[in-house]
C-alpha positions, 0 to 999 in steps of 0.5 A: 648205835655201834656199840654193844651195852648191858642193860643194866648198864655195867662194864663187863670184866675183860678175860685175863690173857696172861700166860699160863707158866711153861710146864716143865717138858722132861717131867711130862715127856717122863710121864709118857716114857717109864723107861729107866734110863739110870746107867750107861746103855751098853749093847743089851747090858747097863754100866753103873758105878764107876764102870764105862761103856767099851766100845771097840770095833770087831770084825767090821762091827762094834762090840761094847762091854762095861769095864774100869776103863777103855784101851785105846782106839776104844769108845769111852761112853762114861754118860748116855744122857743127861740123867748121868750128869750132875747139876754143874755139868747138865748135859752129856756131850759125845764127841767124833773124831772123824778120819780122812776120807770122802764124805759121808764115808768117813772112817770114825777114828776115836769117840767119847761121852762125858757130861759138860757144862755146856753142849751144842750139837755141831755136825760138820758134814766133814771128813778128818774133823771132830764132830759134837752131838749132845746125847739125849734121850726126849725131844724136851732134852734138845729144846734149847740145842741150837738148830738141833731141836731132835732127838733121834736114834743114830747107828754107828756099825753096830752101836746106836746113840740118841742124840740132837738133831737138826732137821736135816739129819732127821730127814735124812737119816730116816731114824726114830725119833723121841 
């Protein structure tokens, strides 16, 4: 007999092998991180209302203040995550423009963050181009970014971004990752 029967000669129930629902990742990555990411990170400060983040290089470094508007050459950060962008537009898209100039050094010639109804990272490894990242603040945030599945800490001089990664650029910036 190659066959397994009960002795009372019932069929035994399968096990049910649906799927359990996805959880929803920000919810359970918002558990484990309290942080209050509400307003524009700018240096040690926060920017809220209708107020941006300045960025504006200063002696070969960055200084960043909260102001109606940037001047130009500045960096406008008016988004540091997706938490600052509604439901039309979701995501918080950084853009860098990048000048001429022998890669990886390439002088950052203008820079801005606004929310976007849709943002993929695209990283041109390029001088004299624009590059796009999507800010972020979790992991779960760049889920569906494309090749950029990372979210990690990147330094500009003095500023710092989180944004979506690809492996690479994780690996080879050697920065936090969340």
């Amino acid at each position: 007999m190659t066959g397994a029967v009960s002795p009372d000669m019932t069929v035994v129930a399968t096990p049910d092998m649906t799927m359990a629902p996805k959880p929803d990742m920000k919810k359970l990555v918002d558990l484990f991180d309290p942080t209050d990411y509400g307003g524009i990170t700018c240096g040690s400060t926060s920017c809220s209302g209708a107020n941006v983040c300045c960025t504006v290089q200063v002696d070969g470094g960055f200084s960043q203040m909260c102001m109606s508007s940037c001047s130009d050459g500045g960096i406008t950060q008016s988004c540091d995550g997706p938490e600052d962008c509604g439901s039309g537009v979701p995501f918080c898209c950084g853009a860098l423009k990048l000048g001429a100039g022998n890669f990886p050094n390439c002088p950052l010639v203008s820079a801005t963050s606004a929310c976007a109804a849709a943002c993929n990272t695209d990283i041109q490894f390029a001088c004299a181009v624009t590059d796009k990242v999507r800010l972020c603040h979790h992991e779960a945030e760049c889920a569906d970014d494309g090749n950029s599945p990372n979210c990690c800490e990147l330094s500009m001089g003095g500023a710092k971004i989180r944004a979506c990664v690809s492996d690479l650029i994780k690996g080879a910036a050697g920065a936090p990752c969340f």
